[in-house]
C-alpha positions in Angstrom: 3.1 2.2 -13.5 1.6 3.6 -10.7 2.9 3.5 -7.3 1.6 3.0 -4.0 2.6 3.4 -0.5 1.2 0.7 2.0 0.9 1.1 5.7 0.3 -2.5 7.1 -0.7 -3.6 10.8 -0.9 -7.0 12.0 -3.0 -7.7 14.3 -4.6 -11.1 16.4 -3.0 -13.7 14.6 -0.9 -11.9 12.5 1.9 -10.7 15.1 2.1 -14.3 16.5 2.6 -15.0 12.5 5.1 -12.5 12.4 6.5 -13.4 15.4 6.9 -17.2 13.9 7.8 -16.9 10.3 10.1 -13.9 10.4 10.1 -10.4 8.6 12.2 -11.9 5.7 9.1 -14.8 5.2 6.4 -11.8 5.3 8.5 -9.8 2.6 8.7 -12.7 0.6 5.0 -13.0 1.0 4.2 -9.6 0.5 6.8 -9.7 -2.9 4.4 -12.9 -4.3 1.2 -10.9 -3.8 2.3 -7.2 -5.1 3.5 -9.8 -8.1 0.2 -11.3 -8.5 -1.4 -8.8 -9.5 0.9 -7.7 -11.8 3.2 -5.4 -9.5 6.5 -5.3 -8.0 7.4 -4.8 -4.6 10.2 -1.7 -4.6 11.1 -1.5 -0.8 9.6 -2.9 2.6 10.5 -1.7 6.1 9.3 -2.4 9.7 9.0 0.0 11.8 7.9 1.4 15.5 4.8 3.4 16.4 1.4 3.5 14.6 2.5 1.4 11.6 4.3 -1.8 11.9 5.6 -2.0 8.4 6.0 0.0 5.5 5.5 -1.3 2.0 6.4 0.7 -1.6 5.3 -1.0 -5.2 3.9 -0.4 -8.0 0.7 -1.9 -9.4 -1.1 -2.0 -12.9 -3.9 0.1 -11.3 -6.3 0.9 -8.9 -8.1 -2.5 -9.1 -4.8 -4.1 -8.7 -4.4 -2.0 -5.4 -8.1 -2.4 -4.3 -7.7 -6.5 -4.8 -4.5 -6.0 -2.9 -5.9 -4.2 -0.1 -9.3 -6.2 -0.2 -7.0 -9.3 0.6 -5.2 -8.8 3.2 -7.9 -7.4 5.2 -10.0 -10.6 4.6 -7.2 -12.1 6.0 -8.1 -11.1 9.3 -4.8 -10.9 10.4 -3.2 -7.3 9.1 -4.8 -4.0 8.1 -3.8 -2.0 5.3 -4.1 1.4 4.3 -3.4 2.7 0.9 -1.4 5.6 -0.2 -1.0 6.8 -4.0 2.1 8.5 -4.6 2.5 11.0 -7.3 5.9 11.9 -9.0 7.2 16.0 -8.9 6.2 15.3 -12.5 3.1 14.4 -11.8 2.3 16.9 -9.2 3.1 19.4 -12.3 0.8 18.4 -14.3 -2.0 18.4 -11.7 -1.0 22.0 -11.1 -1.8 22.9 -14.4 -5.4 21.7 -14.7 -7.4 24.0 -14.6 -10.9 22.9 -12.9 -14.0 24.5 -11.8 -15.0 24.7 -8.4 -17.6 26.6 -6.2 -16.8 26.3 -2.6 -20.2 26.3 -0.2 -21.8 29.0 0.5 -20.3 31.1 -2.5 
């Protein structure tokens, strides 16, 4: 299953959330929605600077992760940004494809 790497930000409404419920309520909560949609939830840290908390899963799918990411920004009250992760494995195999490319202006 793939997995993906989400860097959440809560903002208006959402820190005073935060601030009332608890980072051990909004892992819960994110842990019901990653399973919702068919995922798990492997990991979740908070954290300082530009990201307030780190999130690793795994979902079905990209659909899965666009429905994830779709919902919490209609929230209103975090921002997400979505980060596929690839196995070494995986990585591997990409190097072996072969595509076809002209760059501009070649």
């Amino acid at each position: 299953m793939p997995k993906y790497l989400l860097k959440v930000n809560y903002v208006g409404e959402g820190i005073q959330g935060l601030l009332d419920e608890g980072g051990t309520r909004r892992k819960a909560a994110a842990e019901a929605l990653v399973k919702s949609l068919g995922g798990s939830l492997e990991t979740m840290y908070f954290a300082f600077g530009e990201t307030d908390a780190y999130a690793i899963g795994e979902l079905p799918n990209a659909q899965a992760a666009a429905a994830l990411a779709l919902t919490l920004g209609a929230s209103g009250r975090v921002t997400c940004e979505t980060v596929v992760l690839l196995t070494p494995e995986e990585v591997d195999t990409a190097a072996r494809l072969t595509p076809h490319y002209r760059a501009p202006g070649q």
